[in-house]
PDB file as gemmi writes it, atoms N, CA and C in Angstrom:
CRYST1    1.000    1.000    1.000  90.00  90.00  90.00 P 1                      
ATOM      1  N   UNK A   1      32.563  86.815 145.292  1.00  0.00           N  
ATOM      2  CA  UNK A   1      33.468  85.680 145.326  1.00  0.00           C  
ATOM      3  C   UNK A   1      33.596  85.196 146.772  1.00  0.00           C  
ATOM      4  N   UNK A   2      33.505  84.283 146.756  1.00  0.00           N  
ATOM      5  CA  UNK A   2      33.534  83.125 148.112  1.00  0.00           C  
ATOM      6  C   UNK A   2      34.583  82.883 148.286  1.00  0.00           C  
ATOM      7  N   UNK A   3      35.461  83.282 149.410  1.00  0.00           N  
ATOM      8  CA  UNK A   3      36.717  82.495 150.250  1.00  0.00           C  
ATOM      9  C   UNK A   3      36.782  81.464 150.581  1.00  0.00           C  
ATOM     10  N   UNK A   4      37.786  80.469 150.604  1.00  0.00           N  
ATOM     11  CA  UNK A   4      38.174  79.400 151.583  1.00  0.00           C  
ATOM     12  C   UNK A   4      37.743  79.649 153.154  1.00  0.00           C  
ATOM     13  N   UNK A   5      37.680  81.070 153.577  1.00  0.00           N  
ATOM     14  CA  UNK A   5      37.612  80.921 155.041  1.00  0.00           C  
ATOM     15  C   UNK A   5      35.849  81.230 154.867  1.00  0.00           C  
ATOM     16  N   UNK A   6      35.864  81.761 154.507  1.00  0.00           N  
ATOM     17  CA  UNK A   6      34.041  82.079 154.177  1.00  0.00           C  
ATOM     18  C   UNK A   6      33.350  81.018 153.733  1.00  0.00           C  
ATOM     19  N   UNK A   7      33.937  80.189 153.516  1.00  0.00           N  
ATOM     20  CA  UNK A   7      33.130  78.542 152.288  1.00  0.00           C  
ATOM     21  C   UNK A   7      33.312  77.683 153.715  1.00  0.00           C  
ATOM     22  N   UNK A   8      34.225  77.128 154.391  1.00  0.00           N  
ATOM     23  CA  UNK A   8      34.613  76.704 155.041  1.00  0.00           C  
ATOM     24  C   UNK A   8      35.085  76.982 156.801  1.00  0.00           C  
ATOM     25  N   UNK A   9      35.208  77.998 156.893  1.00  0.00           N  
ATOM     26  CA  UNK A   9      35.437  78.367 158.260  1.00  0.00           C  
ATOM     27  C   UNK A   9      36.548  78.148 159.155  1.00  0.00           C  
ATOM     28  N   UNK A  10      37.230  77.287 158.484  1.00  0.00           N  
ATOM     29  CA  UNK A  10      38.658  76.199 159.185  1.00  0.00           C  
ATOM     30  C   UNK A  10      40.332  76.804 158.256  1.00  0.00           C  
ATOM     31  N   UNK A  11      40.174  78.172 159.075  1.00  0.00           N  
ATOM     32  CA  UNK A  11      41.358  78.855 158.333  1.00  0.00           C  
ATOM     33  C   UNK A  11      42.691  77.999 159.546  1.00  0.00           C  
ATOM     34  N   UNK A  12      42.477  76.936 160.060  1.00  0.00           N  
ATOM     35  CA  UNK A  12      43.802  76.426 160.609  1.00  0.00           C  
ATOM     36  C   UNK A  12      43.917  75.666 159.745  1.00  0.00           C  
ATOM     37  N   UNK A  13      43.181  75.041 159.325  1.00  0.00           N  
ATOM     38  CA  UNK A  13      42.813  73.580 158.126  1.00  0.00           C  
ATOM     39  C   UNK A  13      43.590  74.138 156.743  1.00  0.00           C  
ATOM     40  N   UNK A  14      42.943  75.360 156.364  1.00  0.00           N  
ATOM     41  CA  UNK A  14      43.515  75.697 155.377  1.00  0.00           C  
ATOM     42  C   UNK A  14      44.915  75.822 155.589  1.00  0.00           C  
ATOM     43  N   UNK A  15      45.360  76.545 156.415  1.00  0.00           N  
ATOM     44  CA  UNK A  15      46.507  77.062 157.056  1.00  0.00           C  
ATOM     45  C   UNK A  15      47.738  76.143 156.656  1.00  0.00           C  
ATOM     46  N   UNK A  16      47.517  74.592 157.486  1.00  0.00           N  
ATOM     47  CA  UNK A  16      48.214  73.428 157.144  1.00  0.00           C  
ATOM     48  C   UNK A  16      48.159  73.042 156.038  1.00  0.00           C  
ATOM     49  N   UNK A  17      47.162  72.847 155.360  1.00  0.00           N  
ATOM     50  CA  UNK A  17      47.614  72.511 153.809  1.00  0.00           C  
ATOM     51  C   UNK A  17      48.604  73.284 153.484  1.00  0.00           C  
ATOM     52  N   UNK A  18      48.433  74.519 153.235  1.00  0.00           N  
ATOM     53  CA  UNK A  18      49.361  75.480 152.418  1.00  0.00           C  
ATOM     54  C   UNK A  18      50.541  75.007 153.215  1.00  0.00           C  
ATOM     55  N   UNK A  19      50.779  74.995 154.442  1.00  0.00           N  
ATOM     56  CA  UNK A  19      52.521  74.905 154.867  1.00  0.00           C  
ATOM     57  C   UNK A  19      52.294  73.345 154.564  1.00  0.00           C  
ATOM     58  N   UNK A  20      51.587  72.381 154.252  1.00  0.00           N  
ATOM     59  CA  UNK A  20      51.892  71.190 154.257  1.00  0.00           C  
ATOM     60  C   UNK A  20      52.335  71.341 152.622  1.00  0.00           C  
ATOM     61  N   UNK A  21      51.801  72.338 151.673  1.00  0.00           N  
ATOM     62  CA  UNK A  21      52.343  71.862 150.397  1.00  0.00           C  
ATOM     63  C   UNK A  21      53.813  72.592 150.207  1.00  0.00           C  
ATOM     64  N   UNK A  22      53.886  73.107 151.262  1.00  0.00           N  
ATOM     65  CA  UNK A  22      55.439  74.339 150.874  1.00  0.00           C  
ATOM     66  C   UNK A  22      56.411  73.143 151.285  1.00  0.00           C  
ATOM     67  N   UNK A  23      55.916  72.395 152.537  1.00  0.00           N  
ATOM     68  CA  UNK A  23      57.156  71.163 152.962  1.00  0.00           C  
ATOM     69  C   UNK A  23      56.982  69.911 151.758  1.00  0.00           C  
ATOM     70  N   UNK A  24      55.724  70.218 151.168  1.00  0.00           N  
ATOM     71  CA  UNK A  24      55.963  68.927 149.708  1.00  0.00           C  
ATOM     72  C   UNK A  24      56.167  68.862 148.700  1.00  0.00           C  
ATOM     73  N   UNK A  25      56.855  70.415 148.194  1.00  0.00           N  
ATOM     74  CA  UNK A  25      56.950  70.814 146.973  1.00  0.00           C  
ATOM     75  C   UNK A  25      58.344  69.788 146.770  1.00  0.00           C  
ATOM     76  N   UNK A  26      57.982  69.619 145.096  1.00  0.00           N  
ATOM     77  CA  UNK A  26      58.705  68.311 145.015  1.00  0.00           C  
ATOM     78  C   UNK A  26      60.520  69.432 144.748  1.00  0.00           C  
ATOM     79  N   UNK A  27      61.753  68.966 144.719  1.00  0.00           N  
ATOM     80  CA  UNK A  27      62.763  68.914 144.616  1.00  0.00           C  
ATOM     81  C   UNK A  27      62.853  70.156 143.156  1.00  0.00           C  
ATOM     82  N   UNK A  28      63.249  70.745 142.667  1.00  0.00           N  
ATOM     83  CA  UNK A  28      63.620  71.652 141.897  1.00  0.00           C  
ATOM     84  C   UNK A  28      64.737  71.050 140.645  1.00  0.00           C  
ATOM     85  N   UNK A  29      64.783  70.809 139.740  1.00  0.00           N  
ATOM     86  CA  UNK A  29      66.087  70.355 139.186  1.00  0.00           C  
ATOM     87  C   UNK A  29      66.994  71.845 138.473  1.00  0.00           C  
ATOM     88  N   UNK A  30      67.915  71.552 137.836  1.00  0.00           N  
ATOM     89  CA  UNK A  30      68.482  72.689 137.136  1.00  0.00           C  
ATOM     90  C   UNK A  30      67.907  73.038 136.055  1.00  0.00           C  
ATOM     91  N   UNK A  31      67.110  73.006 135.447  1.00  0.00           N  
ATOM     92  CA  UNK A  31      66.281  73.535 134.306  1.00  0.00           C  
ATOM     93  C   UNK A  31      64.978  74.646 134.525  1.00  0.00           C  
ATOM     94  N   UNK A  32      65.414  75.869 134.212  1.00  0.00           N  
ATOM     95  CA  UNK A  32      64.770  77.086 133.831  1.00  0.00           C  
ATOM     96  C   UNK A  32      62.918  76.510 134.643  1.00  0.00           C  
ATOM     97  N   UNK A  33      62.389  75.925 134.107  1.00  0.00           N  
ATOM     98  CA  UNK A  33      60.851  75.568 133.800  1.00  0.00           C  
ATOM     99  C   UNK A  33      60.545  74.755 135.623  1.00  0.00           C  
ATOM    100  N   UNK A  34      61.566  74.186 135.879  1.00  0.00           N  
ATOM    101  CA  UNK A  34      61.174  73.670 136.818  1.00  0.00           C  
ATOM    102  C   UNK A  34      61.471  74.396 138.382  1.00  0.00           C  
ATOM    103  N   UNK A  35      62.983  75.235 137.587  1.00  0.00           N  
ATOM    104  CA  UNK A  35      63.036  76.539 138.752  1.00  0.00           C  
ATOM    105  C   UNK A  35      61.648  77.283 139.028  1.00  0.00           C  
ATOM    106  N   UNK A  36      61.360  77.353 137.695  1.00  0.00           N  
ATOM    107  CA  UNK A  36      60.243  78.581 137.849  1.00  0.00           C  
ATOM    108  C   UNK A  36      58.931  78.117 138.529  1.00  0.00           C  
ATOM    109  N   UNK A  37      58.558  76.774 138.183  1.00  0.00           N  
ATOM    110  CA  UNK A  37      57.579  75.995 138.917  1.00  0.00           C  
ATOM    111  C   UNK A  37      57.594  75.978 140.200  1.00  0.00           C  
ATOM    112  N   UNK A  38      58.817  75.794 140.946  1.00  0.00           N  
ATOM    113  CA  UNK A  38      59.170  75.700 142.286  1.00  0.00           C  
ATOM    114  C   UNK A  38      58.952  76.872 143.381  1.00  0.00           C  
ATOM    115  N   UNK A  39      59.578  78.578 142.475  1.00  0.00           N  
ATOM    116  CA  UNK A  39      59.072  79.305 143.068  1.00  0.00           C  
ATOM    117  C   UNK A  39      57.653  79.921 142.811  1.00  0.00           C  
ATOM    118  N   UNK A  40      57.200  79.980 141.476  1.00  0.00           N  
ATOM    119  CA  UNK A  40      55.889  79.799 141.480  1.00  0.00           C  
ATOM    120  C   UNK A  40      55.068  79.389 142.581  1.00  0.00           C  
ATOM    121  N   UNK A  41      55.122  78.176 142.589  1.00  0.00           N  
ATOM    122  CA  UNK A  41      54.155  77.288 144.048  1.00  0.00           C  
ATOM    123  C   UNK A  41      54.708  77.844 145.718  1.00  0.00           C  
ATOM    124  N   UNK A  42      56.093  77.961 145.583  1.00  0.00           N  
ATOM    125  CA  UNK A  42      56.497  78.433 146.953  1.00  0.00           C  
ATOM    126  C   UNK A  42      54.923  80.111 147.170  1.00  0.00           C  
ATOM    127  N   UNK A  43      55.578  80.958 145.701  1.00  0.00           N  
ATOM    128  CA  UNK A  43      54.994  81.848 146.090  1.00  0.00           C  
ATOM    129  C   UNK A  43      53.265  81.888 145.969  1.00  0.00           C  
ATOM    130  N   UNK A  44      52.747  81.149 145.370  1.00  0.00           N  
ATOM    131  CA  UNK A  44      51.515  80.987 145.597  1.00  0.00           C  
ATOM    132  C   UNK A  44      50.736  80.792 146.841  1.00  0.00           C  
ATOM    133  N   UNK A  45      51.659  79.525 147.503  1.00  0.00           N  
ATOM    134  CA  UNK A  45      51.243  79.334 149.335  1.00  0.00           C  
ATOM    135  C   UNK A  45      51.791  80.289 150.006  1.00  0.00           C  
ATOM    136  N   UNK A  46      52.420  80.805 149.617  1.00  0.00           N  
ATOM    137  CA  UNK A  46      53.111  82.463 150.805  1.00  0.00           C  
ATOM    138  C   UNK A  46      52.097  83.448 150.592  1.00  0.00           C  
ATOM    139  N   UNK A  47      51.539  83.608 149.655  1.00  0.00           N  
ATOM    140  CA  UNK A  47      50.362  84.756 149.258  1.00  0.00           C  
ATOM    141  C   UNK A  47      49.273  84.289 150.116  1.00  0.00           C  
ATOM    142  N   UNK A  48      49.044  83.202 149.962  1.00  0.00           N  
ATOM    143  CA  UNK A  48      47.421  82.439 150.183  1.00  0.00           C  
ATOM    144  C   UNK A  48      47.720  82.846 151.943  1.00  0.00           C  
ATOM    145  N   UNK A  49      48.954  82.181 152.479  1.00  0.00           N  
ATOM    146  CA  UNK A  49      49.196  82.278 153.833  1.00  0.00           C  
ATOM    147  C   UNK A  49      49.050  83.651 154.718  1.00  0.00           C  
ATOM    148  N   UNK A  50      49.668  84.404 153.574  1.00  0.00           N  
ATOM    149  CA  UNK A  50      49.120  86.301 154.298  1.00  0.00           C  
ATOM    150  C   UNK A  50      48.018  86.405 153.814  1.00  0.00           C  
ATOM    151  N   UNK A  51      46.941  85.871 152.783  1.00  0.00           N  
ATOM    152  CA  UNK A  51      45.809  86.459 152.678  1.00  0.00           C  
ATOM    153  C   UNK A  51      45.111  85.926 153.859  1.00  0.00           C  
ATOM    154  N   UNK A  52      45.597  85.100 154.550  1.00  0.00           N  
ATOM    155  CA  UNK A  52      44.886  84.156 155.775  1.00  0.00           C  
ATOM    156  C   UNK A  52      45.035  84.987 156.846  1.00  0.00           C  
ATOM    157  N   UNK A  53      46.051  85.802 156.853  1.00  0.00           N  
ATOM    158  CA  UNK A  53      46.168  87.114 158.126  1.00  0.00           C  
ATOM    159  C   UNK A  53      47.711  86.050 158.499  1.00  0.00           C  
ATOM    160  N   UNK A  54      48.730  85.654 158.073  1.00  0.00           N  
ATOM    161  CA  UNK A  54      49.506  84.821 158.564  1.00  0.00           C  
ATOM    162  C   UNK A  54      50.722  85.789 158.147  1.00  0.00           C  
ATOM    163  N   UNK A  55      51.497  86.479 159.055  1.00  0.00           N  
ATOM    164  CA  UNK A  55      52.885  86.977 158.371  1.00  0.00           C  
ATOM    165  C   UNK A  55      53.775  86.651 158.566  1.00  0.00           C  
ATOM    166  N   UNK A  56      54.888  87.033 157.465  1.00  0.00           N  
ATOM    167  CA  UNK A  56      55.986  85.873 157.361  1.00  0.00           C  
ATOM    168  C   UNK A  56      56.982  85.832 158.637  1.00  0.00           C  
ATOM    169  N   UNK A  57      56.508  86.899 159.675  1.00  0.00           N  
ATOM    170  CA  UNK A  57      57.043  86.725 160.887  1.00  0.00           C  
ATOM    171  C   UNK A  57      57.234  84.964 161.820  1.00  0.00           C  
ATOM    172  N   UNK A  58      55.280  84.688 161.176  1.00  0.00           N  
ATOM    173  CA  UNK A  58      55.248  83.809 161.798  1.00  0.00           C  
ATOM    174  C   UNK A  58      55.454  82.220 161.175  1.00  0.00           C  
ATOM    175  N   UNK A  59      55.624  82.646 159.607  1.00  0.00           N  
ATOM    176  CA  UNK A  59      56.399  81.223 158.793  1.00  0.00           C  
ATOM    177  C   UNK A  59      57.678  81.020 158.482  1.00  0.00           C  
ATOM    178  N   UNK A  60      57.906  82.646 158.637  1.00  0.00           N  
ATOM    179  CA  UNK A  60      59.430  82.363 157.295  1.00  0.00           C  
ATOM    180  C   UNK A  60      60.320  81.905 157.526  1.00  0.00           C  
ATOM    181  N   UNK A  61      60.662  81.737 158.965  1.00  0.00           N  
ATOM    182  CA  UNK A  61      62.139  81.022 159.902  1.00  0.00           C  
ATOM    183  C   UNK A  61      61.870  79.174 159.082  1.00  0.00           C  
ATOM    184  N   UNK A  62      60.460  79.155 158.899  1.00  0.00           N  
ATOM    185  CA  UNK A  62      60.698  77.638 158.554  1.00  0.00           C  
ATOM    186  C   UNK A  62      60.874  77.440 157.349  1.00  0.00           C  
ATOM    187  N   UNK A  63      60.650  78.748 155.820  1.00  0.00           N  
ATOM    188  CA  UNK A  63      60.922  78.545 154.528  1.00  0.00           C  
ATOM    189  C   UNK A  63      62.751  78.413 154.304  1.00  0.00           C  
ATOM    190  N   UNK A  64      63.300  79.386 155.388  1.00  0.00           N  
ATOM    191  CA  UNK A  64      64.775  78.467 154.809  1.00  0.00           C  
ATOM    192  C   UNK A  64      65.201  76.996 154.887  1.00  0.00           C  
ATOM    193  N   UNK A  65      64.532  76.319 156.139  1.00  0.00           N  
ATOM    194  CA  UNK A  65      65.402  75.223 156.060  1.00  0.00           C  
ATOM    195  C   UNK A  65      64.417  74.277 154.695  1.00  0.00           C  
ATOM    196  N   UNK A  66      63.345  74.458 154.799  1.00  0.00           N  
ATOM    197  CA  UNK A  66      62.302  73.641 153.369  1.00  0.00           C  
ATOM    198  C   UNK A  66      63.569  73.724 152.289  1.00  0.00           C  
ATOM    199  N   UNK A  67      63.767  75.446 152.116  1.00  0.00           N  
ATOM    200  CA  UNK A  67      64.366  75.380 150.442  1.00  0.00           C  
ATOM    201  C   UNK A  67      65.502  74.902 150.367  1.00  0.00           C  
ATOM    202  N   UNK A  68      66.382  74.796 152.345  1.00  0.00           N  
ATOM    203  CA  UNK A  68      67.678  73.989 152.258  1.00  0.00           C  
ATOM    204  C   UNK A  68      67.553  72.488 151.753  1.00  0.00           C  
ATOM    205  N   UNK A  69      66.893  72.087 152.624  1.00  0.00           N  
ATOM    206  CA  UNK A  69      66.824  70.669 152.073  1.00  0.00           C  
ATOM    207  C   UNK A  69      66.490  70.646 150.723  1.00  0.00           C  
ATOM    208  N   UNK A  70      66.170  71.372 149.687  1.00  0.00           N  
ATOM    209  CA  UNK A  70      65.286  70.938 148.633  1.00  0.00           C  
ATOM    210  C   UNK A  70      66.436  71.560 148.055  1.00  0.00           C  
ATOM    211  N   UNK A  71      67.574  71.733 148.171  1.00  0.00           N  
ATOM    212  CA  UNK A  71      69.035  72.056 147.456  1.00  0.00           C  
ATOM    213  C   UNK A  71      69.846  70.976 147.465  1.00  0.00           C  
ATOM    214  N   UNK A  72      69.976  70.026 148.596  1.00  0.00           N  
ATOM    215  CA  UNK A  72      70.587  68.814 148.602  1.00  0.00           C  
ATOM    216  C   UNK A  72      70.496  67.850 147.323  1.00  0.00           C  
TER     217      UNK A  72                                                      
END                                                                             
């Protein structure tokens, strides 16, 4: 199986997408399905981001204020 960094070589490239989709995950409403969607995708780009060698040392200060705003 072929990696993103092995297919491509541009693990900063990748890098930004993933935090670019954690800052675009759309808004969450109160319903079960869409909670679950929300952290679903949060946790999908948090996985992808440590499989990149990225730890949450060096993201996670910025996942609170994302999920603040996305409470408003």
């Amino acid at each position: 199986m072929i990696t993103l960094k092995e297919q491509f070589g541009h693990t900063s490239k990748v890098t930004s997408a993933h935090m670019s989709a954690l800052f675009e995950l759309p808004r969450p409403t109160n319903q079960t399905s869409s909670l679950r969607s929300f952290y679903n995708n949060m946790e999908t780009n948090i996985r992808a981001l440590e499989a990149l060698g990225k730890s949450q040392d060096s993201f996670g200060d910025l996942l609170v204020p994302i999920i603040m705003k996305k409470n408003k």
